[in-house]
C-alpha positions as CSV (number, residue, x, y, z in Angstrom):
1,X,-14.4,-71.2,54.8
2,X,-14.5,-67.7,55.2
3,X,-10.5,-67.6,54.9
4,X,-11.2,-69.0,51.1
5,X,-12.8,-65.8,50.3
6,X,-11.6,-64.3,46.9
7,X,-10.5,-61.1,48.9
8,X,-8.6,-63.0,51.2
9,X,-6.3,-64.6,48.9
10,X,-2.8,-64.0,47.6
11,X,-2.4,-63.1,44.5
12,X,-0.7,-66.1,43.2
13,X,-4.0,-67.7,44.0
14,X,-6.4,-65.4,42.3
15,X,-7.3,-66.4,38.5
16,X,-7.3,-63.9,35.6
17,X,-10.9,-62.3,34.3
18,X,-13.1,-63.8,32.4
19,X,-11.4,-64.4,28.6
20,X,-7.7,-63.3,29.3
21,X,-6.7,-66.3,28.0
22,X,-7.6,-65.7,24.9
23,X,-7.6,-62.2,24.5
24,X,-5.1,-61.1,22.1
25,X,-2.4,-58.7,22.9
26,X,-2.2,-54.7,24.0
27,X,-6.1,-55.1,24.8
28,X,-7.9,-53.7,28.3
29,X,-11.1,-55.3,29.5
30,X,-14.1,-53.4,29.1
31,X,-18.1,-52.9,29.3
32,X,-20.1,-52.2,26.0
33,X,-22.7,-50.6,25.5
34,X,-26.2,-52.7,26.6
35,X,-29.8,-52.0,26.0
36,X,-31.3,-51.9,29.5
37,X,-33.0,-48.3,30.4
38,X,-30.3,-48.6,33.9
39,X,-27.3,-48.2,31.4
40,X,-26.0,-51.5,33.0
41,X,-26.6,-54.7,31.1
42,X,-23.6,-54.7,28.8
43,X,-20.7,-57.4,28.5
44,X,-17.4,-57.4,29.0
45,X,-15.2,-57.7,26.2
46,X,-11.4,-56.8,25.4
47,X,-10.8,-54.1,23.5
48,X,-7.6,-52.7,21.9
49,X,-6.1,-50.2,23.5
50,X,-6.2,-47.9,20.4
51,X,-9.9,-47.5,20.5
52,X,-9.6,-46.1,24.4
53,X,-9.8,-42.8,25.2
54,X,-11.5,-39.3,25.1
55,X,-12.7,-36.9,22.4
56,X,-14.0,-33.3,23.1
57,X,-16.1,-31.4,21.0
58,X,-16.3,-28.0,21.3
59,X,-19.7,-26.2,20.9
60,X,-19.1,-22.3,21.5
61,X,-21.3,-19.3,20.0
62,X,-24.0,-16.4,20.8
63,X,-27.6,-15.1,20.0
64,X,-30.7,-13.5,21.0
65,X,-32.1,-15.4,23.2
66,X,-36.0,-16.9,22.1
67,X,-38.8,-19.1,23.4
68,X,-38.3,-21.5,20.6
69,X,-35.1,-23.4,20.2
70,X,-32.2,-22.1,18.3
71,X,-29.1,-23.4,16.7
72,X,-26.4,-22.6,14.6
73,X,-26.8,-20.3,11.4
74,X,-25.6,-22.0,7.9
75,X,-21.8,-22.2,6.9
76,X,-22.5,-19.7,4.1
77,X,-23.0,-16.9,6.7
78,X,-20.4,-14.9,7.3
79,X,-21.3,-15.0,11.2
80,X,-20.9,-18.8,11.2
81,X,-19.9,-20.9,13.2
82,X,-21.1,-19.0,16.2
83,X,-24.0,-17.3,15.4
84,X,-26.9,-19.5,16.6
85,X,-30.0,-17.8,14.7
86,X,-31.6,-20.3,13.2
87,X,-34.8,-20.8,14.4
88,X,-36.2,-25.0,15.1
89,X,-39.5,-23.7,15.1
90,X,-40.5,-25.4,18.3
91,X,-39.7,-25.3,22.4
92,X,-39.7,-29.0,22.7
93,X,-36.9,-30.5,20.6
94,X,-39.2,-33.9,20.1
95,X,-41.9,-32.1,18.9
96,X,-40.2,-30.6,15.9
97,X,-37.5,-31.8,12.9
98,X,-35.0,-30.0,11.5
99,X,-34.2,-31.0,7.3
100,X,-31.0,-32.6,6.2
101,X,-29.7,-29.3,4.6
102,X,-30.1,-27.5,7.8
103,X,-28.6,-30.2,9.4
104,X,-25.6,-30.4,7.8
105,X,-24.9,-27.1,7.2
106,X,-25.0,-26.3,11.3
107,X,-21.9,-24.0,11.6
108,X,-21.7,-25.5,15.7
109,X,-21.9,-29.3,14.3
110,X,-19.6,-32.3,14.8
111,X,-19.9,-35.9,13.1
112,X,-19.1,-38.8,15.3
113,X,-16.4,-41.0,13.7
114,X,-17.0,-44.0,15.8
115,X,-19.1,-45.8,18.5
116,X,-18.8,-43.1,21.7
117,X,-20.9,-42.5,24.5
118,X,-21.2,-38.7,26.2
119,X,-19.1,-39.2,29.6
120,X,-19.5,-35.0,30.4
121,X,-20.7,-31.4,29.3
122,X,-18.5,-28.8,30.8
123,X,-18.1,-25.5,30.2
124,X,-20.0,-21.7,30.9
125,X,-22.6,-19.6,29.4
126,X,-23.6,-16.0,30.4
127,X,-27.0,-13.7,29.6
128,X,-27.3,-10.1,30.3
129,X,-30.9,-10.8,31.8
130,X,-31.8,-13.1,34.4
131,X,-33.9,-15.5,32.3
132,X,-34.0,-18.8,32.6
133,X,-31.4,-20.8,29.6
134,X,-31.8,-24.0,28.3
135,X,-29.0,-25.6,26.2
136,X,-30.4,-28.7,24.7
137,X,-27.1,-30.8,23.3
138,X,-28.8,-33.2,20.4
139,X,-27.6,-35.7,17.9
140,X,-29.4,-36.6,14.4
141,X,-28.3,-39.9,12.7
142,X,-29.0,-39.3,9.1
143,X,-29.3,-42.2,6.5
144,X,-27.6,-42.2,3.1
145,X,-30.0,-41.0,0.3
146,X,-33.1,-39.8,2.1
147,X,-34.0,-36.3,2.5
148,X,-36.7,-36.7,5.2
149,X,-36.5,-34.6,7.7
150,X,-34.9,-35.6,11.1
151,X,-36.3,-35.1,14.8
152,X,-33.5,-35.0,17.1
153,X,-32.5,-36.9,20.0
154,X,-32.0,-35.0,23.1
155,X,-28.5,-36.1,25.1
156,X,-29.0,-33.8,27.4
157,X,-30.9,-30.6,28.1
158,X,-29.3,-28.4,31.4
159,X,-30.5,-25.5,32.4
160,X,-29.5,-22.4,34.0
161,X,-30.6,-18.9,35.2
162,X,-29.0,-16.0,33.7
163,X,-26.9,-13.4,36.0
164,X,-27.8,-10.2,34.3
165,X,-24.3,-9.4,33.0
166,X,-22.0,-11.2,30.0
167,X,-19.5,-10.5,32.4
168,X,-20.7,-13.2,35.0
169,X,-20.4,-16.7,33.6
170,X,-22.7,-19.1,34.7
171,X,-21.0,-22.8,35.2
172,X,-22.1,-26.0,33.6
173,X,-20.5,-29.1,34.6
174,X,-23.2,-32.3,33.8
175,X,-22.0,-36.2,34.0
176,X,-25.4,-37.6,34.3
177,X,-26.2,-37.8,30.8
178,X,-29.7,-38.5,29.9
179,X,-29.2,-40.1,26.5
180,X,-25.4,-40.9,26.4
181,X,-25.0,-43.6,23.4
182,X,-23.3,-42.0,20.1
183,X,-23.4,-43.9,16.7
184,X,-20.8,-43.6,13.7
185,X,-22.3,-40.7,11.3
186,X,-24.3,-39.0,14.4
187,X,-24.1,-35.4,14.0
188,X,-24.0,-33.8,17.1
189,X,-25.2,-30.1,17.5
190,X,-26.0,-27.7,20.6
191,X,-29.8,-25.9,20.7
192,X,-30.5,-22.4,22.9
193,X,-34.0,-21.3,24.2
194,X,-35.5,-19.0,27.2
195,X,-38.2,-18.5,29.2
196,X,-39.5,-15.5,29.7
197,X,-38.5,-14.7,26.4
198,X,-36.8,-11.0,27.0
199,X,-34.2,-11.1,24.0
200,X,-31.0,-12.1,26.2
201,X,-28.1,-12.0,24.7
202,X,-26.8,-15.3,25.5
203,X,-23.0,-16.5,25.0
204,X,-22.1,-20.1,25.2
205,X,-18.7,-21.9,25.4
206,X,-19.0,-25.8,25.9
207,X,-16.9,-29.0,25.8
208,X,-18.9,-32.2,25.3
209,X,-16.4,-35.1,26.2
210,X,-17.1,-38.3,24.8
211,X,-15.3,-42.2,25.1
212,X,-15.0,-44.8,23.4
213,X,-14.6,-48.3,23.8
């Protein structure tokens, strides 16, 4: 028997996946996105091979640095989109909200155009202090016609410790993703705090890849 395992066959022998058959032209098996806490109960289904591939979104900008979380200052100031000096009003991101005005006017913002998931968060950030930084990368989903105010989802929060120059970049380079599931109409956005608080000035440059199936 153990000559009629599926690895030991040729490959005239060995059947196509599950739903080739019917599976329509240009297509590439895939897994969707599941429910399960593991990230690993999805199904596999065919997918065109238009909706495959990669988006970055760059999230790059500077401020002083705070206890509380910061993000990005309004579009109507002159500084924007990389001045990050608006203050969240909290240190824990679930713990606070943030209004759909703010929200959309985030200078370092992106709206998701389609069902992604985050696959990485690469990039640098520097501090003239050696204070602890914590980049918290969050997405809001809004809903058409309601003003009430949003608390964000945390995708991932990394942090690092400052090297006392803004000539000495720090790396970032996460692909363990704590919340990686984007929706259509999620507006993703990029939050800044320290701790101590001794008024770093903190410079960020990110890419947050994302993939879709």
């Amino acid at each position: 028997m153990a000559a009629n395992e599926h690895k030991n066959l040729t490959d005239i022998n060995r059947h196509n996946p599950k739903g080739f058959e019917i599976a329509t032209n240009n297509t590439v098996l895939s897994k969707n996105i599941g429910t399960s806490a593991t990230g690993t109960d999805g199904n596999l289904v065919w997918q065109k091979k238009a909706l495959m591939g990669v988006t970055n979104y760059k999230m790059q900008g500077y401020l002083t640095g705070a206890l509380n979380y910061f993000y990005g200052s309004d579009i109507a100031d002159i500084r924007s989109p990389f001045l990050m000096d608006a203050d969240y009003g909290n240190t824990v991101v679930a713990s606070g909200t943030i209004s759909t005005v703010s929200l959309f006017g985030v200078g370092q913002s992106a709206i998701i155009p389609e069902t992604a998931t985050v696959s990485s968060i690469s990039g640098w950030i520097t501090s003239n202090t050696a204070t602890n930084i914590t980049i918290a990368i969050c997405k809001a989903t809004p809903t058409e016609n309601d003003a009430t105010p949003l608390v964000p989802i945390v995708i991932d929060e990394i942090t690092v410790t400052g090297l006392s120059s803004n000539s000495k970049l720090v790396r970032i380079d996460e692909t363990t993703i704590t919340t990686s599931a984007l929706a259509k109409g999620d507006i993703l956005f990029a939050m800044i705090k320290e701790n101590p608080a001794v008024l770093s000035l903190i410079y960020m440059n990110l890419t947050i890849q994302t993939t879709t199936f």
